[in-house]
Biotite code that builds the C-alpha atoms (Angstrom):
import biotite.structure as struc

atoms = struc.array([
    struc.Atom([60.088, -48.971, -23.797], chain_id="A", res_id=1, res_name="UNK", atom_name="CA", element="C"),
    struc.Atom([59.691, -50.884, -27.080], chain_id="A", res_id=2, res_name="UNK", atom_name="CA", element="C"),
    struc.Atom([63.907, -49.442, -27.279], chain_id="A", res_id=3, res_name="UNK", atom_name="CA", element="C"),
    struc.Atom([64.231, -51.571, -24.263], chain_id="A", res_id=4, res_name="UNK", atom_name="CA", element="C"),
    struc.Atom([62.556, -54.761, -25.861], chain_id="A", res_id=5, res_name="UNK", atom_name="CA", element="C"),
    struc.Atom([64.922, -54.419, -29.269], chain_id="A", res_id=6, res_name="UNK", atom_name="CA", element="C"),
    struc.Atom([67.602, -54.406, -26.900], chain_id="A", res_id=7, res_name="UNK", atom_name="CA", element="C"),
    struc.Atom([67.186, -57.341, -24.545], chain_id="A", res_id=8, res_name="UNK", atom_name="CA", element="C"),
    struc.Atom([66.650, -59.276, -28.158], chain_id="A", res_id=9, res_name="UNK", atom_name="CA", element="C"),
    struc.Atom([69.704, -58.372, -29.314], chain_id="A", res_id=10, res_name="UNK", atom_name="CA", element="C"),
    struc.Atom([71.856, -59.361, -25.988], chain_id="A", res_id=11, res_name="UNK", atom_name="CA", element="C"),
    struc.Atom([69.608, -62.633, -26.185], chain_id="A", res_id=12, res_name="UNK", atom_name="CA", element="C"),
    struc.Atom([70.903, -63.102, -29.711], chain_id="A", res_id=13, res_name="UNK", atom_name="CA", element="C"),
    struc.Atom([74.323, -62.614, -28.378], chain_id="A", res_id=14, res_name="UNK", atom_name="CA", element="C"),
    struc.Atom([74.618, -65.019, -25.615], chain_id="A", res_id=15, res_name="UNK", atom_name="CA", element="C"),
    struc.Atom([72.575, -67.628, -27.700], chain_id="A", res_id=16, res_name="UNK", atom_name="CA", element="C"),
    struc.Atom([75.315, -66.651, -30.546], chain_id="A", res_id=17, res_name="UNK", atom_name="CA", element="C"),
    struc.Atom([78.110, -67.085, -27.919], chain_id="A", res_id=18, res_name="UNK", atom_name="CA", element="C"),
    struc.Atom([76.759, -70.348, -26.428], chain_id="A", res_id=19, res_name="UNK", atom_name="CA", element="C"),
    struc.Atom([75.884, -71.889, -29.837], chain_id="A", res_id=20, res_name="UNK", atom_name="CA", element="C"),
    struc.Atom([79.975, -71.363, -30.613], chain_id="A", res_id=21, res_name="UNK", atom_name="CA", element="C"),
    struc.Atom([80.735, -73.396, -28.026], chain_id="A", res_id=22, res_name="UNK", atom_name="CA", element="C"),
    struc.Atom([81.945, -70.666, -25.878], chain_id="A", res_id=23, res_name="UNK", atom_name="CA", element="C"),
    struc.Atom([80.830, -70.961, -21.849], chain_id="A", res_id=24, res_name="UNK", atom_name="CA", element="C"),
    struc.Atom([78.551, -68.685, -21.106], chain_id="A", res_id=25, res_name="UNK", atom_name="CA", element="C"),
    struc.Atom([79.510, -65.518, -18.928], chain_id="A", res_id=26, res_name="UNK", atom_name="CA", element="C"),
    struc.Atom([79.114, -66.076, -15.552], chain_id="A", res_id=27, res_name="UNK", atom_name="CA", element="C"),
    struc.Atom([75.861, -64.463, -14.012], chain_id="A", res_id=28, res_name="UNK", atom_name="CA", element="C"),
    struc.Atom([74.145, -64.742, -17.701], chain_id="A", res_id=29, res_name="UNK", atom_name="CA", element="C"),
    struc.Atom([70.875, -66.487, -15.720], chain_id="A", res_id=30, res_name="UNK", atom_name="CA", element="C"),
    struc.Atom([70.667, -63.784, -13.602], chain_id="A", res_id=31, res_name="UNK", atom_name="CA", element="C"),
    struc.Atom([71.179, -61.092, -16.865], chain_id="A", res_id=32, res_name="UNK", atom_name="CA", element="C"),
    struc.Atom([68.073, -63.095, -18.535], chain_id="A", res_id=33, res_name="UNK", atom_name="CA", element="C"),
    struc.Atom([66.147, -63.205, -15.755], chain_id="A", res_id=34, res_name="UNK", atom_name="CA", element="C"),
    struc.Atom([66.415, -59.300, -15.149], chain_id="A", res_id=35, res_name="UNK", atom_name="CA", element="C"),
    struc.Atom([66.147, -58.660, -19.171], chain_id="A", res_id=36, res_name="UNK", atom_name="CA", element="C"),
    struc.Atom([63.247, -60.609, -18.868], chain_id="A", res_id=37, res_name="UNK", atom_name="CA", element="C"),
    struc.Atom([61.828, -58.790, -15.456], chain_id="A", res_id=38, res_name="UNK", atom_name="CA", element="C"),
    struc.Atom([62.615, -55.242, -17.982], chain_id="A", res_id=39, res_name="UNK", atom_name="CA", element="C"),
    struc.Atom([60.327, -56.615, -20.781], chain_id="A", res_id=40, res_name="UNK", atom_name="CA", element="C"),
    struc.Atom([57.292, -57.815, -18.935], chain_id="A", res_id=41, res_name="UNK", atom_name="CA", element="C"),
    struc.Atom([57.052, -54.719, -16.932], chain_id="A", res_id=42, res_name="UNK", atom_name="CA", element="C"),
    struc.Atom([57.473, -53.110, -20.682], chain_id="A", res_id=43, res_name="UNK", atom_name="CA", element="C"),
    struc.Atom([54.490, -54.750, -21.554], chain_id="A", res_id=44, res_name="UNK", atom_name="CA", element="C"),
    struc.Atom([52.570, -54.121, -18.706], chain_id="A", res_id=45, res_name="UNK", atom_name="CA", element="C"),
    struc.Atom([53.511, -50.886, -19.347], chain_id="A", res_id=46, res_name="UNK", atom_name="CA", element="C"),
    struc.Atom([52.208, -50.751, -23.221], chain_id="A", res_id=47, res_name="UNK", atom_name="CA", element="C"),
    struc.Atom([49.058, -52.945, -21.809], chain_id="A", res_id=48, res_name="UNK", atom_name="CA", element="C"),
    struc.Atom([48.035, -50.106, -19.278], chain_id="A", res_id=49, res_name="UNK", atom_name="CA", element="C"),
    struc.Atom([47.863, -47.682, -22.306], chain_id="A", res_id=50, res_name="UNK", atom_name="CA", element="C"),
    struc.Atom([46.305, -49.675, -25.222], chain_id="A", res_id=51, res_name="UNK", atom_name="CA", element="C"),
    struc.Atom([44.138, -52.441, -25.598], chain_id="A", res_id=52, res_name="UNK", atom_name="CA", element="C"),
    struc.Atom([45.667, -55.922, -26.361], chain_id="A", res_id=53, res_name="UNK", atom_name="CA", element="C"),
    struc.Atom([45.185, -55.961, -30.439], chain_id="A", res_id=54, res_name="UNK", atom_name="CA", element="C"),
    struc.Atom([46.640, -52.204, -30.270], chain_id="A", res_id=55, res_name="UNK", atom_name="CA", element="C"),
    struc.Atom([50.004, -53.818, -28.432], chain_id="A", res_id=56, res_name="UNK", atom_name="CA", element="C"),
    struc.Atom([49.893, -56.638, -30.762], chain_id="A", res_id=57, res_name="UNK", atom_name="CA", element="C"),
    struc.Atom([49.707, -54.385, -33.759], chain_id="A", res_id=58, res_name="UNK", atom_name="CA", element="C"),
    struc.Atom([52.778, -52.542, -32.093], chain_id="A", res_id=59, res_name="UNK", atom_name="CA", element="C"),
    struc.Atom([54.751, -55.333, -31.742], chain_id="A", res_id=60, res_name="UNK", atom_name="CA", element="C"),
    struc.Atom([53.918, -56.810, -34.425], chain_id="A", res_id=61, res_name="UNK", atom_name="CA", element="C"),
    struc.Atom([55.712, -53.029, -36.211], chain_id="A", res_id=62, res_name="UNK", atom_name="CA", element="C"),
    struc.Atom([58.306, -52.841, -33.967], chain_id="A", res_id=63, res_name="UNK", atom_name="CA", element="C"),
    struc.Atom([59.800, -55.873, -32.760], chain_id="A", res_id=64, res_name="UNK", atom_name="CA", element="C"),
    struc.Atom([59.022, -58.054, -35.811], chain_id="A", res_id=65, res_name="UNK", atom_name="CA", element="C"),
    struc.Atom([59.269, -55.313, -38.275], chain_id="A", res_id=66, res_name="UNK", atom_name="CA", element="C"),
    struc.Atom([56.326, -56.171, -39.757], chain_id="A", res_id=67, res_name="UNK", atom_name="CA", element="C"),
    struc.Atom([55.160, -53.511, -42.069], chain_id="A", res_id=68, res_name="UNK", atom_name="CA", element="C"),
    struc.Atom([51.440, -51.900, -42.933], chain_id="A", res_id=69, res_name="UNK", atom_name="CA", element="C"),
    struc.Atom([50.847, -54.375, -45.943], chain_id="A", res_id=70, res_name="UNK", atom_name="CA", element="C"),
    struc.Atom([51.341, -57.332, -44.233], chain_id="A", res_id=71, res_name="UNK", atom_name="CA", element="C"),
    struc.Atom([49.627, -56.242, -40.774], chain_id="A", res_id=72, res_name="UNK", atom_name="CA", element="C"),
    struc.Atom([46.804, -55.404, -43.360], chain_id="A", res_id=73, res_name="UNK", atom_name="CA", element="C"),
    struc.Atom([46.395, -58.675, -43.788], chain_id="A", res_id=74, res_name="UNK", atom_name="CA", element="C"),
    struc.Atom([46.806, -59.762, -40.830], chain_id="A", res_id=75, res_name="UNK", atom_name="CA", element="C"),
    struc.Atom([44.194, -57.655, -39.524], chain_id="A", res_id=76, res_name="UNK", atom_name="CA", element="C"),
    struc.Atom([41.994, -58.139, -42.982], chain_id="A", res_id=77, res_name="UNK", atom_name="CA", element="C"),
    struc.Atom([41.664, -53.888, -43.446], chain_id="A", res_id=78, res_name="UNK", atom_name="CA", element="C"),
    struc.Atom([43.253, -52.014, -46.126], chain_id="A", res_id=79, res_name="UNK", atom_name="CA", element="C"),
    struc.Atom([46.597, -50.421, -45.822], chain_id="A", res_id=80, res_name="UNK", atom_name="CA", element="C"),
    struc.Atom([45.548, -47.687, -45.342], chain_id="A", res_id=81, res_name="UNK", atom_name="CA", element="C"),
    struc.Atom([43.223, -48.464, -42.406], chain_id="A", res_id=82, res_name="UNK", atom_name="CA", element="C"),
    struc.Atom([46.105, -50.530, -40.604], chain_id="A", res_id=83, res_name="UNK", atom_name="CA", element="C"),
    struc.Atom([47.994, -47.418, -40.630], chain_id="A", res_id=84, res_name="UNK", atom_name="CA", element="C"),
    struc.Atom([45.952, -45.389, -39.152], chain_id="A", res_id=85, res_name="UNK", atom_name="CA", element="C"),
    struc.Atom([45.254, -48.399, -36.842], chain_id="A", res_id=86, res_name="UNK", atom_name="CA", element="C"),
    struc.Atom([48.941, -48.373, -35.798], chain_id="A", res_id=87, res_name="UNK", atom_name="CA", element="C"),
    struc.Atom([49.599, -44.894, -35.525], chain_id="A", res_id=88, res_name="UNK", atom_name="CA", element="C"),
    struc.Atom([45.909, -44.724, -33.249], chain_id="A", res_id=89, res_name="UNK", atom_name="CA", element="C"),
    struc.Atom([47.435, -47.687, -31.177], chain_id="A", res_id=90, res_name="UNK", atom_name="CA", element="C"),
    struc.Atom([51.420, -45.491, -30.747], chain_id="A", res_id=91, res_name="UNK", atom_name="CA", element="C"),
    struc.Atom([49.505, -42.648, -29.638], chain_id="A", res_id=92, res_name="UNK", atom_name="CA", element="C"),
    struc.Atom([47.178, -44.341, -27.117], chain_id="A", res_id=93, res_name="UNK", atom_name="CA", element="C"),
    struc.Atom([50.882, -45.797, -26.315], chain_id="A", res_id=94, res_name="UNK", atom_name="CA", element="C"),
    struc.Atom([52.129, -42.579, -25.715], chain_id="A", res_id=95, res_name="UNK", atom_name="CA", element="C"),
    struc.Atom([49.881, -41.622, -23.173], chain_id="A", res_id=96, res_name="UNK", atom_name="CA", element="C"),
    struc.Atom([50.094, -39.643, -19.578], chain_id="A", res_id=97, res_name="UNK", atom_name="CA", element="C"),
    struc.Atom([48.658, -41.841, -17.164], chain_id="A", res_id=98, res_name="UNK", atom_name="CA", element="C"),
    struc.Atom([47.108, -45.929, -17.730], chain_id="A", res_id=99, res_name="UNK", atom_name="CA", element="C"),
    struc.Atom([43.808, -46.352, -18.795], chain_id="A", res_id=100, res_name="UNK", atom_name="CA", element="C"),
    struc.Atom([43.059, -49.857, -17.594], chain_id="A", res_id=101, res_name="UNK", atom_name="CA", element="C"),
    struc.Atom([44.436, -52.803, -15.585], chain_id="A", res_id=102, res_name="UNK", atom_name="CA", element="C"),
    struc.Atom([46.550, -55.130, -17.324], chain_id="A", res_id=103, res_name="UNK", atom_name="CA", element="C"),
    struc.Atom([45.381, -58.690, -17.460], chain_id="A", res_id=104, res_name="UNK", atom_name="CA", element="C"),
    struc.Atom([48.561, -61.269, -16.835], chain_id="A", res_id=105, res_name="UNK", atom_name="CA", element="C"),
    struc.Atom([47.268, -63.106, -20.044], chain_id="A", res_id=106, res_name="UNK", atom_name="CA", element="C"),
    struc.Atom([48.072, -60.783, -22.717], chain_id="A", res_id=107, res_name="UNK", atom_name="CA", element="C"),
    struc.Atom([51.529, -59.887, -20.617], chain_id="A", res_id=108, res_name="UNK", atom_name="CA", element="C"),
    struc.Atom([52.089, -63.796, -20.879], chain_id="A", res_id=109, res_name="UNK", atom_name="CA", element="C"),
    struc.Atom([51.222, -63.670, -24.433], chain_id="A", res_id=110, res_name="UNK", atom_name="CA", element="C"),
    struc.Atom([53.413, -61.289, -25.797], chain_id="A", res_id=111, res_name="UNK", atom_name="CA", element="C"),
    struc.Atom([56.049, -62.005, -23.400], chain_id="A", res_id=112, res_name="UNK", atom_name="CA", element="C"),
    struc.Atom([56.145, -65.680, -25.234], chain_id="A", res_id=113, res_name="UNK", atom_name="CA", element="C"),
    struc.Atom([55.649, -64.542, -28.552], chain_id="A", res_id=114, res_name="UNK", atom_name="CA", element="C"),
    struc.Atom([58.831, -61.979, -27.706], chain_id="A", res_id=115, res_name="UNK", atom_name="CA", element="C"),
    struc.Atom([60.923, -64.955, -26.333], chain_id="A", res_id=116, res_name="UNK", atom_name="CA", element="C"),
    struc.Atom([60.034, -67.209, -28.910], chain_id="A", res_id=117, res_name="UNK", atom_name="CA", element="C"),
    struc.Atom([60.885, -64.951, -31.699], chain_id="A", res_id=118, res_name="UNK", atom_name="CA", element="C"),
    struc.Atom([57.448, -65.694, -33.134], chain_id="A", res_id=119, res_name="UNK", atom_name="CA", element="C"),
    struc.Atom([54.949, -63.482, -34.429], chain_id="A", res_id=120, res_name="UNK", atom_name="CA", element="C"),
    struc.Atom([52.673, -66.442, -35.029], chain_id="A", res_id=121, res_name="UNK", atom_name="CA", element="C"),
    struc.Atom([51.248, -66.122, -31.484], chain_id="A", res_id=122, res_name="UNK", atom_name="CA", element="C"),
    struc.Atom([50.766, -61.995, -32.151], chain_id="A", res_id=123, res_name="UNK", atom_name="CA", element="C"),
    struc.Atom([49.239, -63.014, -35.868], chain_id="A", res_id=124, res_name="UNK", atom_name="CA", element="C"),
    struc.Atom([46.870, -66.135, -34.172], chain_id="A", res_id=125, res_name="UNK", atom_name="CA", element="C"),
    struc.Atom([45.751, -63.766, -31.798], chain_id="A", res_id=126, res_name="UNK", atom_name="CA", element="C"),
    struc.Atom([45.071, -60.920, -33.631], chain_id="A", res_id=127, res_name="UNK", atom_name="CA", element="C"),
    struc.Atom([43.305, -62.697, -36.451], chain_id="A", res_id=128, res_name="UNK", atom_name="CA", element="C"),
    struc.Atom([40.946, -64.730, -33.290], chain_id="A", res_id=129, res_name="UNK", atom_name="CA", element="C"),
    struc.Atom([40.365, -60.912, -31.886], chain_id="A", res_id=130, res_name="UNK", atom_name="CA", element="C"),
    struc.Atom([39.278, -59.558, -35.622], chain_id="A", res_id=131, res_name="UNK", atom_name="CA", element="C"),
    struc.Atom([36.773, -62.546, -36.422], chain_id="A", res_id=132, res_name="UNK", atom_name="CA", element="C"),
    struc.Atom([34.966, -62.346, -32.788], chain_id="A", res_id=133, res_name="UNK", atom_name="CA", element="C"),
    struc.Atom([34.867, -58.476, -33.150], chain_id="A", res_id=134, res_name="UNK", atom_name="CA", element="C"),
    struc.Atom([32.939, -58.626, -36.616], chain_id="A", res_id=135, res_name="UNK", atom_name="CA", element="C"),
    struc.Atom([30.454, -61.605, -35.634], chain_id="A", res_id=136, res_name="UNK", atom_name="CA", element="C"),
    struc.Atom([29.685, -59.657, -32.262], chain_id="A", res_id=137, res_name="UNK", atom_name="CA", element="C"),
    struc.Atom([28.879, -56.329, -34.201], chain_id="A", res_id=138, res_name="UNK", atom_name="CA", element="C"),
    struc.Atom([25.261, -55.741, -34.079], chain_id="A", res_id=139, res_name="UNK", atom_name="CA", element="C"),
    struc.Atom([25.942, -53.150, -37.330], chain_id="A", res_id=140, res_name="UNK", atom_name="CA", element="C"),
    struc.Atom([24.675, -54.850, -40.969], chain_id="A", res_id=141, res_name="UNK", atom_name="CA", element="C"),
    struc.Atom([27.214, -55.872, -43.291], chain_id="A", res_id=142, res_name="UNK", atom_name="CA", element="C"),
    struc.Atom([26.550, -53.127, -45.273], chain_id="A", res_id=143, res_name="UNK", atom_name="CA", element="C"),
    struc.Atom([27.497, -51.070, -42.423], chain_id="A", res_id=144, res_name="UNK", atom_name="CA", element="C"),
    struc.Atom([31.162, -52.707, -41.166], chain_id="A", res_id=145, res_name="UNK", atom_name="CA", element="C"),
    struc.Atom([32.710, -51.410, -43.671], chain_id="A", res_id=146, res_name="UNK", atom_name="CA", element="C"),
    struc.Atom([31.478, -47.745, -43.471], chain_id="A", res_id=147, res_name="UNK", atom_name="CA", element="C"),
    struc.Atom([32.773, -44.565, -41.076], chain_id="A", res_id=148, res_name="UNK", atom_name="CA", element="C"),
    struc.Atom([29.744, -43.191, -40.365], chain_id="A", res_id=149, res_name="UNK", atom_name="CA", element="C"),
    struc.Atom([25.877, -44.147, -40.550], chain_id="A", res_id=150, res_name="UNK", atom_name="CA", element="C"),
    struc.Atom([22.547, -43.444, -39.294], chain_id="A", res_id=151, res_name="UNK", atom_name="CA", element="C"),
    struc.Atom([20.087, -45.722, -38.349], chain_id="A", res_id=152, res_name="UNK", atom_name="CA", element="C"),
    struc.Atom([16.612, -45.418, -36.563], chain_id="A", res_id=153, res_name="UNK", atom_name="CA", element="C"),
    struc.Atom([15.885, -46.467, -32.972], chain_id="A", res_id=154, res_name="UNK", atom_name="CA", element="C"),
    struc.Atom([13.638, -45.883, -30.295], chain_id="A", res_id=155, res_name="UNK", atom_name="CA", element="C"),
    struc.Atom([14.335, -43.831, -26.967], chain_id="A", res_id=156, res_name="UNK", atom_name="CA", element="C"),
    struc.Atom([11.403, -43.451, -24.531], chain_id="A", res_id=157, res_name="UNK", atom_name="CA", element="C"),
    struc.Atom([8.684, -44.821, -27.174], chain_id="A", res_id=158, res_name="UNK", atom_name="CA", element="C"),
    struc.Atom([9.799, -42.314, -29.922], chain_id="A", res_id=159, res_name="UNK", atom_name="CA", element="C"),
    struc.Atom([11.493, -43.139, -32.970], chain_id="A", res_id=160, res_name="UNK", atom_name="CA", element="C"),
    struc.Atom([14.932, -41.607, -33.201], chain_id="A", res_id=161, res_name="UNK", atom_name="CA", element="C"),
    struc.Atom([18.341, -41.553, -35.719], chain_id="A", res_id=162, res_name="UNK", atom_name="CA", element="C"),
    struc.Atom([21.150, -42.377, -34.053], chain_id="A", res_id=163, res_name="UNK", atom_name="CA", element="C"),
    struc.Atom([24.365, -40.692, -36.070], chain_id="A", res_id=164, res_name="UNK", atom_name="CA", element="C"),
    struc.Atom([27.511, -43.356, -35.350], chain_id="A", res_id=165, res_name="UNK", atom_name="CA", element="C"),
    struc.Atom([30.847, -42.617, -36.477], chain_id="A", res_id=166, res_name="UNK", atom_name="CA", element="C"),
    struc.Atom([33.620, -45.462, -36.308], chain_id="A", res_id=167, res_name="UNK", atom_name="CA", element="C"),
    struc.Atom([31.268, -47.420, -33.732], chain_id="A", res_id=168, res_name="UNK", atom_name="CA", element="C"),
    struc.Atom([31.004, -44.419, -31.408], chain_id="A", res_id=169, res_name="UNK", atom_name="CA", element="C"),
    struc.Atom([26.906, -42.910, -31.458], chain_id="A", res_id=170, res_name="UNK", atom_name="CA", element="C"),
    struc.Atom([27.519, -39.041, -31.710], chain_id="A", res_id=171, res_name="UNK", atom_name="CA", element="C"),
    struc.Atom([24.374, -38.287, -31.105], chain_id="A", res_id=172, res_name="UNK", atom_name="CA", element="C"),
    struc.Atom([20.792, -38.877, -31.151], chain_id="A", res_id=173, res_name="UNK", atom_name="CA", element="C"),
    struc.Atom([18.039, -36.841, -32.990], chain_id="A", res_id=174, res_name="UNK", atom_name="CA", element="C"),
    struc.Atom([14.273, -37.160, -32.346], chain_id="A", res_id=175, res_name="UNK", atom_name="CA", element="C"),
    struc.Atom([12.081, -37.485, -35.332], chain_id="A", res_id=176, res_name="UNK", atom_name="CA", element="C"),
    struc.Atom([9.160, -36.442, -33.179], chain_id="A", res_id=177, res_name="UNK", atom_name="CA", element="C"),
    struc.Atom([7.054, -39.792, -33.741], chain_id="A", res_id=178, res_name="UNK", atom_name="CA", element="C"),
    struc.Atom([5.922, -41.895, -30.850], chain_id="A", res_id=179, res_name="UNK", atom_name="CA", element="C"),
    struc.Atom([6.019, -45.439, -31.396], chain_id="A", res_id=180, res_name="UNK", atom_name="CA", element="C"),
    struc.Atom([2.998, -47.202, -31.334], chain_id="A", res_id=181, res_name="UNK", atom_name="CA", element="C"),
    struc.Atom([3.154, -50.628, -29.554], chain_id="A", res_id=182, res_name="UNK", atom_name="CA", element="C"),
    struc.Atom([1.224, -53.813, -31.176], chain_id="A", res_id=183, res_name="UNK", atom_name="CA", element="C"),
    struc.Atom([-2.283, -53.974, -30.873], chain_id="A", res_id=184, res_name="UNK", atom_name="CA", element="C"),
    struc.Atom([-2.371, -49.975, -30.379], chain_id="A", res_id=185, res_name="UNK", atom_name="CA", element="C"),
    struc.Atom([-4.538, -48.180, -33.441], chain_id="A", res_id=186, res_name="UNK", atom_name="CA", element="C"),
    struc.Atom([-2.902, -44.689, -34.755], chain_id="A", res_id=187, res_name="UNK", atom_name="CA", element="C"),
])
């Protein structure tokens, strides 16, 4: 798929190479765009089924700009190593069996142009708009962002609880066999 991309970019850079020289173009080169470009969107869609927008991003970002870990690191503001595990996360979600969600025409169009453009600052501008809206929208303290795993106490049914998270996903929840008393209510 991403194969596919490399390769439309390269005939691109041929006929723009070939036109640029003064050279007429081949005949039927609007209709060899057109269907390179028909190949790549449905690439995308087909990357967008499988991963979530920054995860394609990230990919393309790797792949088609040859971007590497360091500078997606920053991109991303994580370490290295965390973008690497990032990326190789987002190939294997890539590499999977059947779609996991509908693919909204947006992202398509925005990778698509980024693609056609030859610039990553549409991938970067997005990614870096995605990062800063996920950490203001995360309920988890500061101190927590950063950190795998954590507990922290809740309440389920009117009892106090810990609730074990690990990379934003609760694993489970233990009671800690209090009942929470409501205001106004005497122990």
């Amino acid at each position: 798929m991403l194969r596919n991309i490399a390769i439309d970019r390269l005939r691109r850079k041929q006929l723009e190479s070939q036109h640029a020289q003064g050279a007429s173009p081949p005949e039927g080169s609007l209709q060899v765009l057109m269907e390179a470009r028909s190949e790549c969107e449905a690439a995308l869609r087909h990357l967008l089924e499988r991963v979530r927008p920054d995860e394609a991003a990230v990919i393309l970002l790797s792949d088609v700009f040859e971007f590497d870990c360091d500078e997606i690191s920053r991109i991303i503001g994580k370490s290295a190593a965390a973008s690497r595990q990032f990326l190789h996360r987002a190939r294997t979600h890539a590499h999977r069996a059947h779609s996991a969600a509908d693919v909204d025409e947006v992202y398509v169009a925005l990778c698509w142009r980024a693609i056609e453009a030859r610039e990553p600052a549409l991938l970067i501008d997005f990614l870096q708009t995605t990062t800063a809206r996920a950490q203001q929208a995360s309920p988890t303290s500061e101190r927590h962002r950063n950190a795998r795993s954590y507990s922290t106490l809740v309440h389920v049914n009117g009892r106090y609880a810990i609730a074990l998270v690990l990379d934003g996903v609760v694993l489970c929840i233990v009671s800690v066999g209090t009942q929470a008393m409501s205001i106004g209510e005497s122990a």
